[in-house]
C-alpha positions in Angstrom: 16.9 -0.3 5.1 13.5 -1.6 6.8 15.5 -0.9 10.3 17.0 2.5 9.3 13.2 4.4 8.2 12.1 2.5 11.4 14.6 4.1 13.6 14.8 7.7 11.5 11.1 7.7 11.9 11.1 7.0 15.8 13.3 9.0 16.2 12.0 11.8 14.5 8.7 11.3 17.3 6.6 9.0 15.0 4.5 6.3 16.3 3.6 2.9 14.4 0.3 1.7 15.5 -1.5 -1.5 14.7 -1.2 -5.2 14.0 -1.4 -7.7 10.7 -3.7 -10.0 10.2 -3.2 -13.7 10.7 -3.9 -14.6 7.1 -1.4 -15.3 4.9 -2.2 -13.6 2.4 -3.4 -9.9 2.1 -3.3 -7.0 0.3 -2.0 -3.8 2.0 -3.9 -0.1 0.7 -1.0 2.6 1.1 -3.4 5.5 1.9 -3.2 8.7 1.8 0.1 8.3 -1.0 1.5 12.4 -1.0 5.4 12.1 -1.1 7.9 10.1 -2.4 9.1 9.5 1.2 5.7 7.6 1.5 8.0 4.6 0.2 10.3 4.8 3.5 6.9 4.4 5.7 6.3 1.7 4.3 9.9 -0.1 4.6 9.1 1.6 8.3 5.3 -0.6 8.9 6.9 -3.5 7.2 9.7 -3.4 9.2 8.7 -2.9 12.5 5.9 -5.8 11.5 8.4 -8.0 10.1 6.5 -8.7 6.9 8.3 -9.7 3.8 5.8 -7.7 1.4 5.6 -7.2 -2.7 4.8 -3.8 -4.1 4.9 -2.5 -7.7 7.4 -0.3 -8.8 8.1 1.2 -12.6 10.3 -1.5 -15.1 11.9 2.0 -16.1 13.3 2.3 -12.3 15.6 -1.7 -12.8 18.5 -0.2 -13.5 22.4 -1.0 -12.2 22.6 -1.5 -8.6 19.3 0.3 -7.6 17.3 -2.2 -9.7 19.0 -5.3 -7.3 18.1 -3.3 -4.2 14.3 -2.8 -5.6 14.0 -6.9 -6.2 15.9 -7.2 -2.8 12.9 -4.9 -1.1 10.3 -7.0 -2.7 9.7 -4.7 -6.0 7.9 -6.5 -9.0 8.4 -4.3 -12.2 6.1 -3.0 -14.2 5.4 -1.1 -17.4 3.8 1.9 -16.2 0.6 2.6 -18.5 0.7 -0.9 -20.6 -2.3 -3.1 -19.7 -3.3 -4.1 -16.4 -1.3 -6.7 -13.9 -4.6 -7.6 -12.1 -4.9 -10.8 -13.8 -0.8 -11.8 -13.0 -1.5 -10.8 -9.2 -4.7 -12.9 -8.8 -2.3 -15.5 -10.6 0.1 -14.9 -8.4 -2.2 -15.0 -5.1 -3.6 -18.0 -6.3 -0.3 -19.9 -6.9 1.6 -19.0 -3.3 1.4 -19.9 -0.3 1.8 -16.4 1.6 1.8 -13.2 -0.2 1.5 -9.4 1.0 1.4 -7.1 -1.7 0.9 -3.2 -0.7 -0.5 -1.2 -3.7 -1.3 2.5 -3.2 -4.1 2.9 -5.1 -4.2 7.1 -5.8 -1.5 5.7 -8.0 0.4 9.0 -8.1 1.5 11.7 -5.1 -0.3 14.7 -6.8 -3.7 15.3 -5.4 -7.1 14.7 -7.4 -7.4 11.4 -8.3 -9.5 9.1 -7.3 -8.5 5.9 -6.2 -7.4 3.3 -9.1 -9.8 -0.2 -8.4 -7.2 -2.7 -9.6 -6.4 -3.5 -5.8 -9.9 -3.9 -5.7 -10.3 -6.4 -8.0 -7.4 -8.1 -6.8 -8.6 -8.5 -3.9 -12.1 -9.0 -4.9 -11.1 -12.0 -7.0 -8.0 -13.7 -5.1 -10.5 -13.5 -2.0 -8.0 -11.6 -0.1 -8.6 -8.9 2.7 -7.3 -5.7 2.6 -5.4 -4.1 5.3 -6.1 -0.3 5.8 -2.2 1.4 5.5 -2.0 4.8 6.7 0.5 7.5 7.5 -1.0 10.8 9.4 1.7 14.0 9.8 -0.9 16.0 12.0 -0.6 12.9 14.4 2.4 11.7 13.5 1.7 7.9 13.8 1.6 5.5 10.6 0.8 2.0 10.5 -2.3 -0.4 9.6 -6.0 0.4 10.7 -8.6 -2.8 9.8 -8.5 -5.7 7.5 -11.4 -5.0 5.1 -12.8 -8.0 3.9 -14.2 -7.5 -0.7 -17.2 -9.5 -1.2 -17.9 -7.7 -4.5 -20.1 -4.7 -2.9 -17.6 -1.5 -4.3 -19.3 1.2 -2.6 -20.2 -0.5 0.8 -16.4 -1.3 1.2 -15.1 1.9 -0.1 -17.6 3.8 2.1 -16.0 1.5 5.1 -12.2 2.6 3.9 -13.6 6.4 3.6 -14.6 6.5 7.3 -11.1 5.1 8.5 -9.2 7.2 6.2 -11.4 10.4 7.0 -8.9 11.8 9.4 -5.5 10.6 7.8 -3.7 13.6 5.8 -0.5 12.0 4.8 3.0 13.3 4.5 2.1 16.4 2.4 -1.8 16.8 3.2 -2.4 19.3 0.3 -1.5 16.0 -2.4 -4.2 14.0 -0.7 -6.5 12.8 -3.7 -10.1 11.9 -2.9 -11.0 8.4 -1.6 -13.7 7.2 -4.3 -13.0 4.1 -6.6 -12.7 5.2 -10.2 -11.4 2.7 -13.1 
């Protein structure tokens, strides 16, 4: 699948741009997040990368075979709206030996809200960077931008992540949300 959004997107005229960090572990932001095809960019990066990289997904989508291909792509379920998985993530950064996890942190593909801080803390506490993720129609060229380093300052590093993302529109740049840290 990683190989077939690579090759659709190429040859559609799309450009991935970038490179990963040498750490191995980091969190990837999937900014601007405007379309459900947003999800076949990233098989796309992570492809044409060749990362092996975690992402959450809704328990409610496990079901028959496309719940086996979700685990296959690296999915970990989770109840949407009950409690927060920060503390399981730092867990699991803590316990492994190399981990990726891309989060998109609008947390929905409709415009207006502001970014949710649980990759933040994540981050913030497993004392991971965090990879800049973008996708840019106007452009056409999608990939990773800087590894951010957390050291607790909120507004210094989102004030960083807004001047990389300031000219990235996404898929469908009307469902961009604001990039400001809210809860």
């Amino acid at each position: 699948m990683k190989w077939l959004s690579e090759t659709y997107f190429r040859l559609r005229g799309w450009v991935i741009v970038g490179s990963v960090p040498d750490d191995p572990k980091f969190l990837i932001v999937a900014y601007p997040h405007t379309s459900n095809w947003d999800f076949f960019v990233l098989l796309a990066i992570v492809g044409h990368f060749g990362l092996d990289v975690r992402f959450l997904a809704k328990r409610g989508l496990f079901v028959g075979p496309f719940g086996w291909l979700l685990h296959r792509w690296g999915a970990i379920p989770v109840e949407d709206g009950v409690g927060s998985p920060v503390a399981t993530l730092v867990e699991a950064f803590e316990r492994a030996d190399r981990l990726i996890l891309a989060l998109a942190p609008e947390g929905t593909r409709a415009g207006g809200s502001a970014w949710r801080s649980g990759f933040w803390r994540i981050a913030d506490a497993a004392d991971v960077p965090v990879l800049m993720g973008f996708v840019d129609r106007e452009t056409k060229r999608m990939g990773f931008g800087p590894a951010l380093k957390v050291d607790g300052d909120a507004a210094r590093w989102i004030e960083q992540a807004r001047v990389f993302y300031e000219d990235k529109r996404g898929l469908k740049p009307q469902n961009r949300g604001p990039l400001e840290l809210g809860r």
